[in-house]
LUMTIZA-986053 format. One line per 10 residues: for each residue x, y, z of C-alpha. Coordinates in nm, 4 decimals. Layout:
X/Y/Z; ...
***
This chain:
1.1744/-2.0917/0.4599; 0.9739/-2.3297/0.6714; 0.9990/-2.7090/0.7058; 0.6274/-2.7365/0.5543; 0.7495/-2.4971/0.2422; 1.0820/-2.7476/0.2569; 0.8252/-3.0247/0.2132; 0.6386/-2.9055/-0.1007; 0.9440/-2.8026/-0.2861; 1.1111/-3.1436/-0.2119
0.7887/-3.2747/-0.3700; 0.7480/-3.0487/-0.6645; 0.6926/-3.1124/-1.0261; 0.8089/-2.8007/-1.1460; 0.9354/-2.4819/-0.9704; 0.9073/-2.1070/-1.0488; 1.1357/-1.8322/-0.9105; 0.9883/-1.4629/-0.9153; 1.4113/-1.4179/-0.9746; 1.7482/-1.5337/-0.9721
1.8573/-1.1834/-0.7769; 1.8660/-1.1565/-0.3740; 2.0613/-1.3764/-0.1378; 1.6824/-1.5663/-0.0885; 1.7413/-1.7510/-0.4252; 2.0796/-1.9742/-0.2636; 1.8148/-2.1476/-0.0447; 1.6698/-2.2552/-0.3714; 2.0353/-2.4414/-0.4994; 1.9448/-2.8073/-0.4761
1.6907/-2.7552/-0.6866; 1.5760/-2.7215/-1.0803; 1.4490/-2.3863/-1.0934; 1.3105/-2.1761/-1.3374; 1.3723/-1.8031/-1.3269; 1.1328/-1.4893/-1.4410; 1.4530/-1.2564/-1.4545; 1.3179/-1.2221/-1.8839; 1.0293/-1.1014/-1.7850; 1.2283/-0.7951/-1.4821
1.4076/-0.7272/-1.7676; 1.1212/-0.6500/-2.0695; 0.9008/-0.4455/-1.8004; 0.9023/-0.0934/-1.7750; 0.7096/-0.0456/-1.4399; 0.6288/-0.2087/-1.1521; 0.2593/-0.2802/-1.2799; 0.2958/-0.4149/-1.5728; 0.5546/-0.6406/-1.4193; 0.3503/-0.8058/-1.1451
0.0753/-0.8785/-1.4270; 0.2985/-1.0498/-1.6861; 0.4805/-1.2568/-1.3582; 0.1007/-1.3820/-1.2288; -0.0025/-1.4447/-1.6289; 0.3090/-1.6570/-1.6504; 0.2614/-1.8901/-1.3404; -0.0947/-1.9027/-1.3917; -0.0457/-2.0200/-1.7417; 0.2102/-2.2864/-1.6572
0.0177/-2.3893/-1.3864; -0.2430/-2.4937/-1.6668; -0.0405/-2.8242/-1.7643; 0.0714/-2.8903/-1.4538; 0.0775/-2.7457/-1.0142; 0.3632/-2.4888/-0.9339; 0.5224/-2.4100/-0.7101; 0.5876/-2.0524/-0.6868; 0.8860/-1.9021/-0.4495; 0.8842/-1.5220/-0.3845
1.1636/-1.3699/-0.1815; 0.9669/-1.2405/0.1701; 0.6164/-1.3160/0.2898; 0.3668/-1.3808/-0.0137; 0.1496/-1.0791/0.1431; 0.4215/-0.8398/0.0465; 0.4590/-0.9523/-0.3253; 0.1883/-0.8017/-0.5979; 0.2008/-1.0642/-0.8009; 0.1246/-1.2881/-0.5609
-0.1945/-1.0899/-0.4401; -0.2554/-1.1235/-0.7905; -0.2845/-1.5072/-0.7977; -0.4571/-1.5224/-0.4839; -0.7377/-1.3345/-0.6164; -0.7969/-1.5404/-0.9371; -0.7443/-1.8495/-0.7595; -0.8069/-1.8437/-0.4234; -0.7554/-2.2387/-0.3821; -0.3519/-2.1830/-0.3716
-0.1939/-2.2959/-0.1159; 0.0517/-2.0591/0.0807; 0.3464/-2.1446/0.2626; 0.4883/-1.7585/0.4001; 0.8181/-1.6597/0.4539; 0.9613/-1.4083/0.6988; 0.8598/-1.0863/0.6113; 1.1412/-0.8892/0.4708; 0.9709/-0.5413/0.6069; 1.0024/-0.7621/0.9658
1.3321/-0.8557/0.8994; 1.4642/-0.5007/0.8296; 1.2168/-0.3799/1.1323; 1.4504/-0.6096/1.3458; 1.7710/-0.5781/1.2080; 1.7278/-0.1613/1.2769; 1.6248/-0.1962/1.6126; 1.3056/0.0445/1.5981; 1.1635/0.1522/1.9017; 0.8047/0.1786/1.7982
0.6018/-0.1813/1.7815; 0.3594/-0.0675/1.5018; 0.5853/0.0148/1.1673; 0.3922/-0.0075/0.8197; 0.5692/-0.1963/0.5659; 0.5424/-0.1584/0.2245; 0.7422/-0.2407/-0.0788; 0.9888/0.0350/-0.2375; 0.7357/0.0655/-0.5762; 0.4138/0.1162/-0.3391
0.6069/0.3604/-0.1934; 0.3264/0.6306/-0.3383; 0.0848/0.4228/-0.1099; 0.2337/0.4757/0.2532; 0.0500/0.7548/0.4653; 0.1485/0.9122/0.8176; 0.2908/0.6700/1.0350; 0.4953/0.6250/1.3857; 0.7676/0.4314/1.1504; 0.8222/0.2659/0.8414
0.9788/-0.0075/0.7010; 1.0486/-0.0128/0.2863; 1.2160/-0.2768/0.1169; 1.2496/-0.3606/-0.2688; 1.4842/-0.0760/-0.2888; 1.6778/-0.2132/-0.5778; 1.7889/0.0496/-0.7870; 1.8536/0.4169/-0.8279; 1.4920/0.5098/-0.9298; 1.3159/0.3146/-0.5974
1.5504/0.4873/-0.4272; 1.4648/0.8557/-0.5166; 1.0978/0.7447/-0.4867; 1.1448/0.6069/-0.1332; 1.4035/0.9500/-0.0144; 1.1195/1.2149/-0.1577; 0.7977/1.0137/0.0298; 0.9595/0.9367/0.3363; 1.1192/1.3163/0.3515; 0.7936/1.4355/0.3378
0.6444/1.2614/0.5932; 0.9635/1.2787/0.8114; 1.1884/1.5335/0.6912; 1.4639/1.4961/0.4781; 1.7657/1.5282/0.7874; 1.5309/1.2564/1.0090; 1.7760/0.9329/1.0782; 1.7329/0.6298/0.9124; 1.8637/0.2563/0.9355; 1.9569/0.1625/0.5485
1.9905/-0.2651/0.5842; 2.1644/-0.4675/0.3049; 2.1439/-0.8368/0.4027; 2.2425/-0.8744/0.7607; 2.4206/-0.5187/0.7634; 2.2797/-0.1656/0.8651; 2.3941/0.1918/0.7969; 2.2611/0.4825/0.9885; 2.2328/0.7480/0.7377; 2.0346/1.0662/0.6950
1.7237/1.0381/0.4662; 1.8555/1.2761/0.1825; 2.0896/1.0112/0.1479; 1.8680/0.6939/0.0986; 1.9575/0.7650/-0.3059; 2.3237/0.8433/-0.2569; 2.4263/0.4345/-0.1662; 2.6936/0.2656/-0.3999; 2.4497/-0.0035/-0.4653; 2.1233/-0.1641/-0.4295
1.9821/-0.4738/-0.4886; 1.6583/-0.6757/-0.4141; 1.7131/-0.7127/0.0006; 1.8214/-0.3823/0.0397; 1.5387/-0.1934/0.2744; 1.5201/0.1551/0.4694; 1.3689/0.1525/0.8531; 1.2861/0.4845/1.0087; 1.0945/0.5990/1.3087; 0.9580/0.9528/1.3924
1.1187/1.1648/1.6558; 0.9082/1.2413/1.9549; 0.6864/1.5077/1.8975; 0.8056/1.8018/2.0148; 1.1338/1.7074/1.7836; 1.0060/1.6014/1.4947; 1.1036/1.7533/1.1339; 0.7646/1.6764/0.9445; 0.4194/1.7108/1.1385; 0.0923/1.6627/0.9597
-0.3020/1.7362/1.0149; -0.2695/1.4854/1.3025; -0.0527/1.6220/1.4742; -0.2109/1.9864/1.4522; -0.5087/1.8331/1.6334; -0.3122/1.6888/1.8746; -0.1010/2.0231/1.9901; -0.4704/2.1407/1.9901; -0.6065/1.9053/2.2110; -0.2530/1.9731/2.4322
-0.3069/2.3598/2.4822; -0.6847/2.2451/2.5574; -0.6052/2.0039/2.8276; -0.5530/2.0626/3.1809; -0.2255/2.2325/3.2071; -0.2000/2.3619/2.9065; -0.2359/2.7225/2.7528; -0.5269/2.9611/2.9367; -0.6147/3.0893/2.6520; -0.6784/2.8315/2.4827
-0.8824/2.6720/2.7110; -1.1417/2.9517/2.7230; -1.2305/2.9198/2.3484; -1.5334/2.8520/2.2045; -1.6184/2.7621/1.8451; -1.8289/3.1390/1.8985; -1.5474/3.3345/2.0257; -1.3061/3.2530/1.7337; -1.5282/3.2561/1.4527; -1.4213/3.5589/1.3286
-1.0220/3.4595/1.3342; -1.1383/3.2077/1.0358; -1.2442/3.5231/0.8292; -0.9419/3.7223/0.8925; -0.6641/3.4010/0.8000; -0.8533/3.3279/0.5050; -0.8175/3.7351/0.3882; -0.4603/3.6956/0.5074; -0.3911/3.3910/0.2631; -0.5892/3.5707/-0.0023
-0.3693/3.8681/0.0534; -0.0529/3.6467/0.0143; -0.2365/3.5285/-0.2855; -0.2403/3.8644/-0.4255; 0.1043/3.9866/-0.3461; 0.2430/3.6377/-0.5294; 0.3940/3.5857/-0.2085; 0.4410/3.1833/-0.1902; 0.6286/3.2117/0.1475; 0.3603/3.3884/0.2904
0.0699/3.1705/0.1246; 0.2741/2.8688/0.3060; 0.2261/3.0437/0.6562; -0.1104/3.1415/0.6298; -0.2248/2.8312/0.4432; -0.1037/2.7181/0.7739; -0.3088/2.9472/0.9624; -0.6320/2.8550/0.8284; -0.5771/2.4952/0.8573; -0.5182/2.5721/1.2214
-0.8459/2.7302/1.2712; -0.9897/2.4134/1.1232; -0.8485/2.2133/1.3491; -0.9579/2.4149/1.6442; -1.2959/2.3893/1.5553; -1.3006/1.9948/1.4715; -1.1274/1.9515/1.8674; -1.4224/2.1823/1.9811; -1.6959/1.9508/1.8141; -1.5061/1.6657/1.9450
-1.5070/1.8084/2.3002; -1.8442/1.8194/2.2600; -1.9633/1.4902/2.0643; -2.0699/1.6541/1.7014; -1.7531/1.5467/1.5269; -1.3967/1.5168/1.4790; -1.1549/1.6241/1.2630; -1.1351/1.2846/1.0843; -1.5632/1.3187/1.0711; -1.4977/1.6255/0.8941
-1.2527/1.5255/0.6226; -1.4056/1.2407/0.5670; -1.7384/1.4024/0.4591; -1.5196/1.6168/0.1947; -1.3745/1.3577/0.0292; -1.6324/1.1807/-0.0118; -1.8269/1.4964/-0.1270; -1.5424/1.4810/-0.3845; -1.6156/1.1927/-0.5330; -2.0034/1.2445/-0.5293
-1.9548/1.5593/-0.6956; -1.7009/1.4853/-0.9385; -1.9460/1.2195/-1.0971; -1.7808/1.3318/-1.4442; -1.4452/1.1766/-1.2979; -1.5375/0.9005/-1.0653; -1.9298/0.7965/-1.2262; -2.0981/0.8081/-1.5223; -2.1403/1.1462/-1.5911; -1.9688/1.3226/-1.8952
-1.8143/1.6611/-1.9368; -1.5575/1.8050/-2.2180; -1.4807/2.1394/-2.0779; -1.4623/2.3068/-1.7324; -1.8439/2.4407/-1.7873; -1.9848/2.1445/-1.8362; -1.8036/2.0296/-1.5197; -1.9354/2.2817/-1.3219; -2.2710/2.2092/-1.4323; -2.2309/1.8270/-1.3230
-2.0836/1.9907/-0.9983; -2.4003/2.2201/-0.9178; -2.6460/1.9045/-1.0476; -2.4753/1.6950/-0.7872; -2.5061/1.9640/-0.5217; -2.8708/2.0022/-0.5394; -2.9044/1.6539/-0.4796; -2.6816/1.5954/-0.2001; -2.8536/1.8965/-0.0270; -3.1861/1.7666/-0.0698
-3.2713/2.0977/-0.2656; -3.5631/2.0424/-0.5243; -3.6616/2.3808/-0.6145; -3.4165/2.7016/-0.7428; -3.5767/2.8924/-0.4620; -3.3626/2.6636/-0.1929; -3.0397/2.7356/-0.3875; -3.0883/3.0743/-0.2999; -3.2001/3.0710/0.0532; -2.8499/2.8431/0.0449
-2.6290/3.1211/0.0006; -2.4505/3.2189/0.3425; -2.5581/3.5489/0.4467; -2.2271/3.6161/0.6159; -2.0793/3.6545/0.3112; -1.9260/3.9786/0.1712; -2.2417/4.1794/-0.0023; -2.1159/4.2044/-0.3283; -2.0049/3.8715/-0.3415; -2.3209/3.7602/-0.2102
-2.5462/3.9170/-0.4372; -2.2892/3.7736/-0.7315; -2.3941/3.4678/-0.5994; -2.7653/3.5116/-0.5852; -2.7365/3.6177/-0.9479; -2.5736/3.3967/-1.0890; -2.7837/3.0540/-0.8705; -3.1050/3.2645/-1.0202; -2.9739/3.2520/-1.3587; -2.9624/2.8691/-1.3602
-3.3422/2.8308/-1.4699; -3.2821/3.1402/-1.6757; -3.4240/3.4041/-1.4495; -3.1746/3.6489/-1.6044; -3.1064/3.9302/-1.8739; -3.0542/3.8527/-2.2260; -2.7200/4.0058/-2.2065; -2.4919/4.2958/-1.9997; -2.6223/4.5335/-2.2448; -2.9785/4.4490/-2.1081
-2.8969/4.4604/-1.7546; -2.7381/4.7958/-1.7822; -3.0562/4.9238/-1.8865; -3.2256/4.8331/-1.5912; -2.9157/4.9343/-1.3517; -2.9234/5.3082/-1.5378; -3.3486/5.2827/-1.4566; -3.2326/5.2311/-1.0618; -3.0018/5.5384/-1.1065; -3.2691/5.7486/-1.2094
-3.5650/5.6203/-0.9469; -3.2526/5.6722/-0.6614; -3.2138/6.0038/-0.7804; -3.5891/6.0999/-0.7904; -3.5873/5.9300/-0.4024; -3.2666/6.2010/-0.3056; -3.4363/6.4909/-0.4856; -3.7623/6.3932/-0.2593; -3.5577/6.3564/0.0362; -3.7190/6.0319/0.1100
-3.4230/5.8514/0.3045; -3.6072/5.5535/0.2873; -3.6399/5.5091/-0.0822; -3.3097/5.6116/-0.1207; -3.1756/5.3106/0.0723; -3.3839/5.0641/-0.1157; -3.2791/5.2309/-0.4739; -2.9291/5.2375/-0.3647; -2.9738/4.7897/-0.2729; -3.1323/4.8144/-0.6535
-2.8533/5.0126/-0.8195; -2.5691/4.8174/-0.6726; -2.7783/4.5052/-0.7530; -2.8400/4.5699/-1.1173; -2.4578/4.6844/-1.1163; -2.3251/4.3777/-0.9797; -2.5725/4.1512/-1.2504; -2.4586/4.4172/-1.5342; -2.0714/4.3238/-1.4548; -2.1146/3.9198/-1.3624
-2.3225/3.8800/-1.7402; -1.9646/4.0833/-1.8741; -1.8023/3.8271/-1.7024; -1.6378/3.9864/-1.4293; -1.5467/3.9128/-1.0558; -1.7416/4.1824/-0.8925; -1.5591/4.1439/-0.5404; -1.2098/4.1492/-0.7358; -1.3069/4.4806/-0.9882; -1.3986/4.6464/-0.6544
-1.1067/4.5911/-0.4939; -0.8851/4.6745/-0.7868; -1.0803/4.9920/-0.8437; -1.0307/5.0287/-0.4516; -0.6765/4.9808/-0.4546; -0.6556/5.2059/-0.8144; -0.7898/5.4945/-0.5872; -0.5470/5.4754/-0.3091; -0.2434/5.4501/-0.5221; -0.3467/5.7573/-0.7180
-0.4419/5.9160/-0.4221; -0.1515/5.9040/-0.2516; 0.0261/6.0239/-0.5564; -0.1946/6.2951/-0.5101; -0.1530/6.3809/-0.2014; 0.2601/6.3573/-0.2632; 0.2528/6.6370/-0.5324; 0.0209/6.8781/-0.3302; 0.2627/6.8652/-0.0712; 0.5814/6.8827/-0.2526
0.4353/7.1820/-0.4209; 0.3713/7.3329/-0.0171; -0.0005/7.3218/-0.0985; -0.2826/7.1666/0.1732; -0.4517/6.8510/0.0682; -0.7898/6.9922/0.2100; -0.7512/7.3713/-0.0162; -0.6695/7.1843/-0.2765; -1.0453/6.9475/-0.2765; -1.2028/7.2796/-0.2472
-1.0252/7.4555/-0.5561; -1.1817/7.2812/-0.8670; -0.9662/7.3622/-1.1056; -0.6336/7.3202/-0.8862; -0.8228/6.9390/-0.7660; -0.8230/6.8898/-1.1258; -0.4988/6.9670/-1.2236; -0.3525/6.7790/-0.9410; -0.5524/6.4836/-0.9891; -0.4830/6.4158/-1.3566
-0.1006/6.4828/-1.2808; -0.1475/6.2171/-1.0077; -0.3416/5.9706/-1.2608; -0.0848/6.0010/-1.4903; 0.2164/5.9392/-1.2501; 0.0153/5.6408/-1.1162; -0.0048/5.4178/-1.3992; 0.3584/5.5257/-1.5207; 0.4646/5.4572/-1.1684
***
């Protein structure tokens, strides 16, 4: 402690100890102390014990000034904060930080650790290094092995201090220690980068900006935000894909993939002044919270329709849109048709520019049937075109009032033919046949084909 803290104690009417536990408390010998170790032990989380500990010295402070001793510096301890910002008259007299004092005592290399406390572990984000102390049990323990694993891999080094004495031990084994106690703290530093375990969305801009920069990779250096555009498309059908195959190993790798492409296009902007990758994720999250006004504001909604609705209401007004007819003209043209005009439908439908039901909009699909096939028994190839937009149109509104993904019952029906066509095509030539005699022989076709339908959906 320091001589002024020294001072105030020697002068003290009464004085409060957060707890009897740590080696800190022996400074505290000469004098009558009393202890909050009731309160550690009636707590069952971290929260609710730093509110009963600041209710307790701010109601004996009522009948008479305390003084209130914390192990480490007072910005470190909740309860404390907790004080402060009721009454911010206290006086403060700090002691040495105990994420500073297990900073020094491991040596790290890096000048700018974060410290945080062991139960705020949840809290800490990237870093260079880290310093966590209040690991005083088992359960702070797992907590501070799984965060700091993740952010720098579970077989990174790390300097475990107890007191004056430090281990170097692997991370996994933060929560494999005999024993812990109040000053027991973990210090770790990253690796330099091209040896790290762990990297994060940082660091994928940075490798960016490195294969950008004089020097680095030719290719990369040619790239515009024009000339990839396209790779976007094809990682985001390539997670999809993994998607569909329930292949989580692959969904990790291509996940991957498209948060690359991200990147490159946020060091692009950057190069050229729009924005940067922390411009961009910014603006989501805080789209987030706009949007989720049901979560975060005073909107209400019971089910996930209702939620939707508050999303698509929020929407319209971050976009400036006032009318339906902008919703529309909203939808990207570069998407997929089908999904596209599932879109379309379904943004029309919100004033209730729609069918009464599928039944309804079947109608009308079977009436674009009929006017395509007048336009193909005219030969007009031009009216055949525009009934063939109306047909699939009506077809795609008939299916999303049914309630069904038009861009996913497409594929399926897509991938349904090629399975049962290849079965077909395997019993025509097992049988010594030709796949093209076969198309022209209706009855053979037919025979073959319902054999191959059959197989199929056994197979």
């Amino acid at each position: 402690m320091t001589l002024r803290a020294k001072e105030e104690l020697d002068r003290a009417s009464l004085i409060i100890a957060r707890t009897s536990q740590g080696d800190s408390f022996g400074a505290l010998a000469q004098y009558k102390v009393r202890t909050l170790d009731d309160i550690y032990k009636s707590c069952r989380n971290f929260d609710t014990l730093n509110r009963r500990l600041a209710a307790e010295v701010l109601r004996a402070a009522k009948d008479s000034p305390v003084c209130y001793c914390v192990d480490g510096s007072v910005s470190e301890d909740e309860g404390c904060k907790i004080i402060l910002k009721k009454h911010r008259d206290c006086e403060v007299f700090d002691g040495v930080s105990k994420g500073a004092a297990a900073y020094c005592a491991a040596r790290l290399q890096n000048c700018r650790p974060a410290f945080v406390s062991a139960y705020s572990i949840d809290n800490l984000k990237s870093c260079g290094a880290a310093c966590v102390y209040d690991i005083d049990c088992d359960y702070a323990a797992t907590k501070v092995k799984l965060k700091l694993s993740d952010l720098f891999g579970e077989e990174s080094d790390c300097a475990f201090v107890r007191g004056g004495e430090v281990k170097k031990i692997k991370i996994y084994e933060i929560d494999r220690q005999k024993e812990y106690s109040a000053d027991c703290a973990v210090a770790v530093e990253e690796r330099e980068f091209l040896k790290k375990d762990r990297y994060d969305f940082d660091d994928l801009i940075h490798i960016v900006k490195l294969l950008r920069a004089p020097g680095g990779c030719p290719w990369d250096r040619v790239q515009t935000s024009e000339s990839i555009k396209s790779n976007m498309i094809e990682e985001a059908y390539e997670l999809v894909d993994a998607i569909e195959r329930g292949d989580s190993d692959g969904m990790e790798e291509e996940t991957g993939d498209v948060l690359l492409q991200a990147a490159f296009h946020a060091v692009l902007s950057e190069e050229k002044g729009d924005f940067t990758g922390g411009d961009a994720l910014t603006r989501v999250v805080k789209k987030l919270i706009f949007r989720h006004s049901h979560i975060f504001g005073k909107d209400r909604a019971a089910d996930d329709a209702e939620a939707l609705n508050v999303w698509e209401k929020n929407k319209k007004i971050e976009k400036g849109q006032s009318s339906y007819g902008e919703t529309l003209e909203a939808v990207p043209k570069n998407l997929p048709a089908c999904m596209y005009a599932q879109k379309v439908g379904k943004r029309a439908a919100k004033c209730g520019f729609d069918f009464l039901s599928p039944i309804s909009a079947s109608e009308k699909m079977w009436e674009e049937v009929h006017e395509m096939v007048e336009c193909m028994q005219e030969n007009d190839k031009d009216g055949v075109f525009e009934e063939a937009g109306d047909v699939l149109f009506s077809a795609i509104n008939t299916c999303r009032l049914a309630g069904v993904d038009c861009e996913e019952a497409l594929r399926a029906a897509s991938k349904k033919f090629i399975k049962r066509f290849l079965k077909y095509e395997e019993l025509v030539l097992k049988d010594g046949r030709d796949v093209k005699d076969t198309t022209l022989d209706g009855a053979l076709f037919d025979m073959y084909w319902a054999r191959a339908k059959d197989e199929a959906e056994r197979g």
